[in-house]
C-alpha positions in Angstrom: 0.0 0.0 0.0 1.2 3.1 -1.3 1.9 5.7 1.8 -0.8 8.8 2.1 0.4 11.7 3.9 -3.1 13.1 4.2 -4.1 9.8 5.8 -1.4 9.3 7.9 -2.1 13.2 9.1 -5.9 12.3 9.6 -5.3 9.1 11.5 -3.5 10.5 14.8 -2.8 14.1 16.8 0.8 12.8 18.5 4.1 14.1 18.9 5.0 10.8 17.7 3.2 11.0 14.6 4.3 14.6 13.9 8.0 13.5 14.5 6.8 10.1 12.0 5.6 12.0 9.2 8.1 15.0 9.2 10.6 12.3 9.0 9.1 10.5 5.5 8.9 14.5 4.3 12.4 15.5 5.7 13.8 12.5 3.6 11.8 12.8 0.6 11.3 16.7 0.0 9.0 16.4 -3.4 6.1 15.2 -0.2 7.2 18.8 1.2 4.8 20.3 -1.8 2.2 18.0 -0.9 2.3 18.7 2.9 2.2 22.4 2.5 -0.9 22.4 0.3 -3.0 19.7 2.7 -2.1 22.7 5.5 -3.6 25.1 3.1 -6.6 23.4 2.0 -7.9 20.9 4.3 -10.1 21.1 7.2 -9.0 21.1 10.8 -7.5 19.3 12.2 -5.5 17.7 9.5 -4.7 21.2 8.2 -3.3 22.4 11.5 -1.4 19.3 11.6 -0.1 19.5 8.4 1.0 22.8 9.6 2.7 21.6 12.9 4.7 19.4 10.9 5.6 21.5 8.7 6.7 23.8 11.6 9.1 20.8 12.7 10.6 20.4 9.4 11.4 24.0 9.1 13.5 23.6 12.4 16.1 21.8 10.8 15.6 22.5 7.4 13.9 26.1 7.3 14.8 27.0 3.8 12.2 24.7 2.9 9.9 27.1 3.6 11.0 29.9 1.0 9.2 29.0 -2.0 5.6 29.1 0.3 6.5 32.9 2.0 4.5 34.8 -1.0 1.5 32.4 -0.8 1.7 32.4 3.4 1.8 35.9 3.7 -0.6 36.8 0.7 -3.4 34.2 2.3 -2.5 34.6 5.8 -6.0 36.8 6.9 -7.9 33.9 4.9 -6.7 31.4 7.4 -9.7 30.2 9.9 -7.4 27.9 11.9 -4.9 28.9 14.5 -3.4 26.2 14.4 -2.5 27.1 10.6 -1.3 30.4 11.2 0.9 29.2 14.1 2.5 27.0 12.2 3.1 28.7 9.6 4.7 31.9 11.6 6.9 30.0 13.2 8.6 28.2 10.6 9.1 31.7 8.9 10.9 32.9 12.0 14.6 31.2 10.9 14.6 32.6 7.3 15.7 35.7 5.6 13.1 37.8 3.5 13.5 39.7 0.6 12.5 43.5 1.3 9.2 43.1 -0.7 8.5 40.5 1.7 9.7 42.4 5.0 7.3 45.3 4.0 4.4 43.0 3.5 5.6 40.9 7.1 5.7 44.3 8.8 2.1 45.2 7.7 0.7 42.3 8.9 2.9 41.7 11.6 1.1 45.0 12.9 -2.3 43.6 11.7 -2.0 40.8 14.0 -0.3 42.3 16.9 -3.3 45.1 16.9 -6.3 42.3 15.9 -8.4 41.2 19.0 -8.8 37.8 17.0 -5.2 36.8 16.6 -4.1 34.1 19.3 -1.2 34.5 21.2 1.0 32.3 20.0 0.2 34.2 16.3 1.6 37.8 18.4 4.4 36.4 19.6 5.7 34.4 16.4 4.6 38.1 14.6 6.9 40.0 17.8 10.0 37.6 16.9 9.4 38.3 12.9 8.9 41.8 13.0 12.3 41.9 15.7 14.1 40.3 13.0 13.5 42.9 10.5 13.8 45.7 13.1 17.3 44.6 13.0 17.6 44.9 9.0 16.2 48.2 9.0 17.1 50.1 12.7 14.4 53.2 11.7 11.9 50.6 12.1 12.4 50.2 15.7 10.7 52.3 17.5 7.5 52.3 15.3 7.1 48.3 15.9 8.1 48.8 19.6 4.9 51.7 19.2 2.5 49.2 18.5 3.5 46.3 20.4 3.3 48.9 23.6 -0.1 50.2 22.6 -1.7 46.9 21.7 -0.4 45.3 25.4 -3.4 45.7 26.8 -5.9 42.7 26.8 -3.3 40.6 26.3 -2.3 37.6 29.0 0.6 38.1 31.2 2.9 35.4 29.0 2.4 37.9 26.0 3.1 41.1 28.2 6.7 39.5 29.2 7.3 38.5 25.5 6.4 41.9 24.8 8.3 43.4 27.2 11.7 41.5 26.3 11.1 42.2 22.8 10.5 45.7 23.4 13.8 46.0 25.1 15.6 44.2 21.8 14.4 47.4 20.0 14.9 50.2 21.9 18.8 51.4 21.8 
């Protein structure tokens, strides 16, 4: 029987069948394609699973991730899972952007840091992304410090440290 990453995906929710399938991918990186695109279009909770795999993957091997920035980015507000948009940020926290990319990342980086809907996890991943390009370009500093002070509020105590550490990274 021929192996169905879907399938396998859809049959358990495990650390050791994250760790199972992200090693068949890592091995055999055309399945990479295939994994991505089940995160983008299937319903939770394969897709989220997809994504958290995909998330592991991009841990050793985050270039893998490059070719999908555009499409993540571009569809990112169209995701309804969490679990999608975790995945996804963090695996795009090890890479380097081009500058078209940066300026979209630091639109919605603030976009998610300001939205009442965004999880937490999605603001902190967003906080470590938009840190990164803070240090590409220094005159964005202060402005992505701005909105991660004014958007504190309503936000749980593990996001106001994060915040607050991050803060400090940017201020001189």
């Amino acid at each position: 029987m021929e192996f169905s990453l879907f399938e396998q995906l859809d049959s358990e929710s495990s650390r050791a069948n994250f760790d199972f399938v992200s090693t068949i991918v890592a091995a055999n990186e055309s399945l990479f394609d295939e994994l991505v695109q089940i995160a983008f279009t299937a319903k939770a909770p394969v897709s989220f699973r997809a994504a958290a795999v995909v998330e592991t993957i991009c841990r050793d091997h985050p270039s893998m991730i490059l070719p999908y920035v555009d499409k993540i980015i571009h569809s990112y507000k169209s995701f309804s899972n969490d679990g999608v948009k975790r995945g996804f940020l963090k695996s795009m926290r090890g890479i380097d952007f081009t500058e078209e990319q940066m300026g979209y990342l630091v639109e919605l980086g603030f976009y998610i840091l300001t939205s009442q809907k965004e999880k937490v996890a999605a603001k902190v991943y967003a906080m470590d992304i938009l840190v990164k390009i803070g240090e590409l370009y220094p005159e964005l500093k202060s402005e992505i410090a701005l909105v991660i002070e004014t958007s504190s509020e309503n936000n749980s105590a593990g996001w106001q440290v994060h915040a607050r550490d991050t803060i400090k990274k940017l201020k001189p």
